[in-house]
C-alpha positions in Angstrom: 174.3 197.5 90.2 172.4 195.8 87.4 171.7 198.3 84.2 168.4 199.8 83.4 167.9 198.0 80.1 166.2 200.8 78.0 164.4 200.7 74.6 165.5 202.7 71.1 162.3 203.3 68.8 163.1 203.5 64.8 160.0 204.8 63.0 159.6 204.4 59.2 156.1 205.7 57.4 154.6 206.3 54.4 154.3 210.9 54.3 151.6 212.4 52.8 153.6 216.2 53.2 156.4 217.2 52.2 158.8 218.5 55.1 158.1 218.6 58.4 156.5 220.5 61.3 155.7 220.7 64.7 152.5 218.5 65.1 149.2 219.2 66.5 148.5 217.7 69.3 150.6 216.1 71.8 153.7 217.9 72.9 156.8 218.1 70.9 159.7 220.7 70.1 161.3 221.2 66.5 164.9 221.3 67.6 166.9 221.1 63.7 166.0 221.0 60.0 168.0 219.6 57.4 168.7 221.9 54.1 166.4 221.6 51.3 166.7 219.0 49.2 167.1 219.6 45.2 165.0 218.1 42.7 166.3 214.7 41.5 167.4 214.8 38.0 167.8 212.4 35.3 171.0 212.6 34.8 172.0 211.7 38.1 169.8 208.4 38.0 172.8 207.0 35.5 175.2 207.9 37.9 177.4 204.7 39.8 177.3 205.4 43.0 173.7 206.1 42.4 173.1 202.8 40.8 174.9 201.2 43.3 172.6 202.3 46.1 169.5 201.6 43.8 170.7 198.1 43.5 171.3 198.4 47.2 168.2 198.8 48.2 166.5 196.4 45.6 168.4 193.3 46.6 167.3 194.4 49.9 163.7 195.0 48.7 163.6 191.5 47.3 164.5 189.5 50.1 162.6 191.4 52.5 159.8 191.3 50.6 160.2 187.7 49.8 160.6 186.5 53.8 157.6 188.9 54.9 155.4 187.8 52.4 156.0 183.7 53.6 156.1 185.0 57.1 152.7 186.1 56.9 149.9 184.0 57.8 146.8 186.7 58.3 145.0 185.3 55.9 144.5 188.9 54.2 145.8 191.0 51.5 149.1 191.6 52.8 151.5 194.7 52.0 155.2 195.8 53.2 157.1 199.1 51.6 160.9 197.8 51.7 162.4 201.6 51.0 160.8 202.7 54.6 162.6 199.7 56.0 165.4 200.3 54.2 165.2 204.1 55.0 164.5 203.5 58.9 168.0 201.1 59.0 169.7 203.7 56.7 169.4 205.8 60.2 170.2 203.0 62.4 173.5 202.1 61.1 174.4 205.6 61.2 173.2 205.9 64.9 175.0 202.5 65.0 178.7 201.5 65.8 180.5 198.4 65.7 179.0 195.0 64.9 175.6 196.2 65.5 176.3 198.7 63.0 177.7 195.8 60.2 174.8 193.3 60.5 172.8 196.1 59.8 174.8 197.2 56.5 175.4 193.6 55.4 171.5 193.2 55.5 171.1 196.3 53.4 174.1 195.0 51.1 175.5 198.4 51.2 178.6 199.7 52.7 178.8 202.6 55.1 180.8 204.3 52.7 178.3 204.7 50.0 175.5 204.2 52.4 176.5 208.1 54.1 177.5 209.3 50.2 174.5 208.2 48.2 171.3 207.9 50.4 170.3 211.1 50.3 170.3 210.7 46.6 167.9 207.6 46.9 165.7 209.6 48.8 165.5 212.3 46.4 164.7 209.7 43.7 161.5 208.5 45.4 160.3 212.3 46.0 157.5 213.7 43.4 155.6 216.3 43.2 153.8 216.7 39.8 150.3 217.3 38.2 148.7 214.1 39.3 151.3 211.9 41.6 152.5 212.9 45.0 155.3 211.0 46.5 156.9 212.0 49.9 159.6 210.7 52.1 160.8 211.8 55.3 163.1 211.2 57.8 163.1 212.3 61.9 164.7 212.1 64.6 162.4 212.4 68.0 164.5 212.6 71.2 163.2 212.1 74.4 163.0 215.1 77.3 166.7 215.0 78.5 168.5 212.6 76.5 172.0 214.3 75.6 172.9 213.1 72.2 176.0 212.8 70.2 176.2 216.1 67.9 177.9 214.6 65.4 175.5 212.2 65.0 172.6 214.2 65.0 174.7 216.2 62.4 175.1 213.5 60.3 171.6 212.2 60.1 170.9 215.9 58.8 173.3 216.3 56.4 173.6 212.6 55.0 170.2 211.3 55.9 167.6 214.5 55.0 166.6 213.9 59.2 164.5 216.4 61.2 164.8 216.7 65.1 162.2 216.5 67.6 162.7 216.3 71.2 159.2 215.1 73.4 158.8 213.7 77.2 158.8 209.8 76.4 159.5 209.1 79.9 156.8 211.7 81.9 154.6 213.0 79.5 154.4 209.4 77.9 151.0 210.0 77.1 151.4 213.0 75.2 154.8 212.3 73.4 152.7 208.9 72.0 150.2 211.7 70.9 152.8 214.1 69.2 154.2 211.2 67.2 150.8 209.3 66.5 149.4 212.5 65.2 153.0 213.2 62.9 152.6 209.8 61.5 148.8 210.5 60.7 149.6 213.9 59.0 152.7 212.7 57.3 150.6 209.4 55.9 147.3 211.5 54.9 145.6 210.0 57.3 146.1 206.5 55.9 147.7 205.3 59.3 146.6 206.5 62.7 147.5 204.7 65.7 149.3 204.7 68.8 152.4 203.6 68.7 152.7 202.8 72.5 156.3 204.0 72.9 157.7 203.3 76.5 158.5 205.3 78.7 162.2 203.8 78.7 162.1 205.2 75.2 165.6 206.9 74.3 165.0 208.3 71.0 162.7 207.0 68.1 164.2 207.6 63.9 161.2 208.3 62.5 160.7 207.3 58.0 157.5 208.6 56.5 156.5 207.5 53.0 153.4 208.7 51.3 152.4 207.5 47.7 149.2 209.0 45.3 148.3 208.9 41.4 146.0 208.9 38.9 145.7 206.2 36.0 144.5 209.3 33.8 146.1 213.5 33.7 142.6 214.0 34.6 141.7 211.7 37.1 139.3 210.1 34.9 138.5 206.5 36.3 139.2 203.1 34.0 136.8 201.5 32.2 135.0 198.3 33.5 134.9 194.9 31.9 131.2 194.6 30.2 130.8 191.0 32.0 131.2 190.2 35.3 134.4 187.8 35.6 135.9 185.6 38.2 138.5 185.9 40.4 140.0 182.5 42.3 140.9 183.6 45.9 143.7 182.1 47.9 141.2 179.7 49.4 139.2 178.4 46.1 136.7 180.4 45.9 135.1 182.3 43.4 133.9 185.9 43.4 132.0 187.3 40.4 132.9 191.1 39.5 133.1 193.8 36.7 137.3 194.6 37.0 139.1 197.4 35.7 140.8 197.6 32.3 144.1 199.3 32.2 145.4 201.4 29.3 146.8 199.2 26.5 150.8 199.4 25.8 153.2 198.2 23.1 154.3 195.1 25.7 153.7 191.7 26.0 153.7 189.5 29.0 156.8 188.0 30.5 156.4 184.3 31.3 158.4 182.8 34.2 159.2 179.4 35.0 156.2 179.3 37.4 154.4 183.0 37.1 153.2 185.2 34.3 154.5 188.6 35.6 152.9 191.8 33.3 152.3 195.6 34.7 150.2 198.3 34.8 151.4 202.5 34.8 149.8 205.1 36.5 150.1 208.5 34.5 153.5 209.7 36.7 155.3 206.3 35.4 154.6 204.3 38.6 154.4 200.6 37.6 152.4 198.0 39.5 153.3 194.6 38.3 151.5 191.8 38.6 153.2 188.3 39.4 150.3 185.6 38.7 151.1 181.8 40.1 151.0 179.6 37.1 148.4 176.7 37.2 149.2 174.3 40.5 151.3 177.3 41.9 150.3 179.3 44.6 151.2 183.0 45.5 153.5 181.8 48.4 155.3 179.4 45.5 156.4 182.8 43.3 157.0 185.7 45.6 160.7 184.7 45.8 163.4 187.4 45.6 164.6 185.6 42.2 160.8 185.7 40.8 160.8 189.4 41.9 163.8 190.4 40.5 163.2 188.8 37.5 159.6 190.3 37.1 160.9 193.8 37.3 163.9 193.2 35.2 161.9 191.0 32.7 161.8 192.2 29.1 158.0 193.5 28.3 159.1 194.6 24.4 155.9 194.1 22.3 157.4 194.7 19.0 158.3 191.3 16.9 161.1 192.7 14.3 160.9 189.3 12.8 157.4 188.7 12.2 156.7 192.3 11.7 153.8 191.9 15.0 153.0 194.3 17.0 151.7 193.7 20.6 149.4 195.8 22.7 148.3 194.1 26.0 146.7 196.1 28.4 146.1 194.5 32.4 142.5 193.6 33.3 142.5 193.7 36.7 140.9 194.4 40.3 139.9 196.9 42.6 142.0 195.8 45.6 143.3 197.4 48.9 145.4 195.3 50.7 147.3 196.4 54.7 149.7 194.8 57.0 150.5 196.0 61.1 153.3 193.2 61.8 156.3 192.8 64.1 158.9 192.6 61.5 161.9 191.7 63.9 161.6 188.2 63.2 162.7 189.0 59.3 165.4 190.8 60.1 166.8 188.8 62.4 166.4 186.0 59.5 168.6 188.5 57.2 171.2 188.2 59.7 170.9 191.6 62.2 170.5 190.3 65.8 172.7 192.8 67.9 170.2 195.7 67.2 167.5 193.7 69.5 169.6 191.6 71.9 168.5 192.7 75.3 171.0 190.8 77.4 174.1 192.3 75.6 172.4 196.0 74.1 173.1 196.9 70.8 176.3 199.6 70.2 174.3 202.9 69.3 177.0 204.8 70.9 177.0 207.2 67.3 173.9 208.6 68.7 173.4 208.2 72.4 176.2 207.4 75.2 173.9 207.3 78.6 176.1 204.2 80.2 172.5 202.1 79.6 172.3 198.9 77.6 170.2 200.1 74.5 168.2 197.6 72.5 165.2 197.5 70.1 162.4 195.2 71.2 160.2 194.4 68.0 159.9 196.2 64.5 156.3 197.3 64.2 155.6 197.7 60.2 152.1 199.6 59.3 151.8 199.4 55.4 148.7 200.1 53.3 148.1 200.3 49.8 144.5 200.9 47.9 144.2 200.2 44.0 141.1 201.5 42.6 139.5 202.8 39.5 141.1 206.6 39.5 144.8 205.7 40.6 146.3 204.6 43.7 147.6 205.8 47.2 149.5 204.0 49.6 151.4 204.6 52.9 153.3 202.9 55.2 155.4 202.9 58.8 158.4 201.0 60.5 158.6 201.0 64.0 161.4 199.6 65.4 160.5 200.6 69.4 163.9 200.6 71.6 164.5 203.3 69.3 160.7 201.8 23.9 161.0 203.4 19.5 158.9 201.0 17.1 159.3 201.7 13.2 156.6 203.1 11.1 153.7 201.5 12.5 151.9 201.1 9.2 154.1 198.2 8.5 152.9 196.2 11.5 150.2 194.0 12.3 148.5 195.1 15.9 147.9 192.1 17.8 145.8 193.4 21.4 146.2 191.2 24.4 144.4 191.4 27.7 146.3 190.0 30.6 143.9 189.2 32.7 144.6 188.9 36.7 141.4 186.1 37.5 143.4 184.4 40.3 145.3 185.3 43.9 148.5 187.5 42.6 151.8 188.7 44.0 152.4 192.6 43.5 155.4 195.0 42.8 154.9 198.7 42.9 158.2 200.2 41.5 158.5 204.2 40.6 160.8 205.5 37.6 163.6 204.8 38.7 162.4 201.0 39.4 162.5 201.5 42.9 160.5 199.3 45.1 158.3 201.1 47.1 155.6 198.6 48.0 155.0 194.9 47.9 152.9 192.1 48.7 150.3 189.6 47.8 146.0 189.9 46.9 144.4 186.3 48.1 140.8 188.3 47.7 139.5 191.0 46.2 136.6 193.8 45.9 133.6 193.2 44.9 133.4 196.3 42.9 135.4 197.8 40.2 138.4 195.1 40.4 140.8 193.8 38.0 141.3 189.5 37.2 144.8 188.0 38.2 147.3 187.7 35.1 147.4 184.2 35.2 146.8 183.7 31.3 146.8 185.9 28.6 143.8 186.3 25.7 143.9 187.4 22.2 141.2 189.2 20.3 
């Protein structure tokens, strides 16, 4: 007799609480918590294994952000968040086993080794809680009426992965167990992202990664200063919009210039940078966002002090209000970075480290929700992954100030990194509000 093919759902989200809880509305059972999780320290960020995972995830980050980004063709300002991805595969491979398990790591460039030793410590890293900037991260486990699985892998994803368990009727409640978890990702995502997730009714399990970003440019959530002049801003499609944009805080830096970008950054008032990547003249935004013009843009040294000259450099970004969102099927870009077991339907993927029911168990598509909003007071972002199938300067008096504006006028490429230089969203502005926004960092002006 043929098998029932069934379907795996992998969740990852951007949280707006930390921990979580039962939700309201819908019907679902808290079956396991994970201990509490320490603050992150300094100290451990210099750590090897640490750094390891870091770079792990940033290689990852950069390639993923680089084949989503030409992928896309809405038209739109389009975001991703590679560290949910990267958080809801970090529970795949451990639910994983076998090949499907490797394509998964080697597309994470990580081994299972460090992967169980250290993610929890990447986890921690992105986790913030302080005057003005809240950061959460998340991880679940939501099993459907039933299903009998593995112990030791639900034991594992608590202990090594930070993961919560639910348990809710996928199969006859459907209705309500799509409630439970649209309502979890809504709470977890401050309301950012709240939508129906449509999870079968052949629905096995779901892993579940919530991210949640918010800060302010300002300790008191003062809002930036405006430009006194409207200026304009190019848009993917040559047009010209006319708008007062944002000036950001000036900072002993000068812009990095790349072979075919001008890459400078902005900080909220919790150290999260947002750089911008701005397409040199007869480049376009699709021409720089490659992983080696990401890397390099993050890595690129933004030093404003000239030892020889005795020239100081304060450039502050000018640049736009923006918000930009994404709701994708992100399948195809994994499958490109080499992971094909996890949603072959004829064979079924090896999950067997969570869930042995003698079914062939696939994933179906990777549904990624992301949205990010930039404004005049700070920003706030979220995001969700569904995979469904389951500097010191010398005395400044001997310097000359020199103040630069880098000025965003034109279609951009974004980085959002926190400080640790973890990426936790990405993506690319082809238009922009027509309020309080801030001019692409194509060029840079003195004054």
């Amino acid at each position: 007799m043929k098998k029932l093919m069934r379907a795996i759902a992998v969740a990852g989200a951007a949280a707006a609480l930390f921990g979580l809880t039962a939700c309201n509305g819908g019907r679902s059972t808290l079956l396991g918590s994970p201990q509490k999780t320490s603050a992150f320290g300094y100290p451990e960020s210099t750590e090897e294994n640490f750094l390891a995972i870091k770079a792990s995830a940033e290689n990852f980050a950069d390639e993923f952000t680089e084949r989503a980004c030409a992928a896309y063709d809405g038209g739109e300002n389009f975001v991703v968040s590679p560290i949910s991805v990267y958080s809801a595969l970090a529970m795949a491979a451990e639910c994983a086993d076998g090949n499907t398990r490797q394509e998964i790591l080697d597309a994470m460039n990580v081994s299972y080794e460090l992967l169980r030793s250290d993610f929890l410590n990447l986890y921690r890293s992105v986790l913030n809680d302080t005057q003005t900037a809240k950061v959460t991260l998340s991880n679940s486990l939501w099993l459907g009426k039933g299903i009998q699985a593995n112990e030791s892998g639900v034991d594992a994803l608590a202990a090594r992965y930070g993961v919560y368990s639910y348990s809710t009727d996928f199969a006859n409640d459907n209705k309500q167990a799509n409630l439970a978890v649209k309502n979890f990702v809504k709470k977890q995502t401050n309301g950012l992202i709240d939508q129906n997730f449509k999870l079968s009714t052949d629905t096995f399990f779901a892993l579940i990664n919530t991210l949640y970003l918010k800060d302010n440019w300002a300790r008191s959530g003062s809002e930036l200063s405006l430009t006194d002049e409207s200026l304009d801003f190019s848009d993917a499609d040559g047009n010209v919009t006319k708008t007062k944009f944002m000036n950001g805080h000036y900072k002993t830096m000068r812009a990095h210039e790349g072979k075919n970008f001008t890459s400078c950054y902005t900080q909220t008032y919790a150290g999260y940078r947002l750089f911008f990547i701005v397409p040199k003249e007869g480049f376009e935004t699709g021409d720089v966002m490659t992983s080696e013009n990401l890397a390099e843009a993050k890595g690129a040294d933004y030093g404003g002090i000239d030892e020889e000259n005795k020239i100081r450099y304060n450039t502050r970004c000018v640049f736009p209000a923006f918000d930009a969102a994404s709701d994708t099927d992100a399948s195809t870009v994994l499958k490109e970075m080499r992971i094909d077991r996890l949603f072959d339907a004829e064979r079924g993927a090896d999950l067997s480290n969570i869930c042995e029911n003698g079914e062939k168990l696939f994933c179906p598509e990777v549904k990624h929700v992301a949205k990010l909003q930039v404004g005049r007071k700070g920003i706030e972002g979220a995001a969700v992954t569904v995979l469904p199938g389951g500097a010191t300067s010398a005395d400044p008096g001997e310097y000359e100030d020199v103040y630069c504006d880098f000025v965003a006028d034109r279609a951009f490429g974004f980085v959002l990194t926190n400080g640790y230089g973890t990426t936790l969203f990405a993506g690319t502005v082809g238009s922009i509000r027509t309020h309080p926004n801030n001019k692409t960092a194509s060029y840079i002006k003195e004054k």
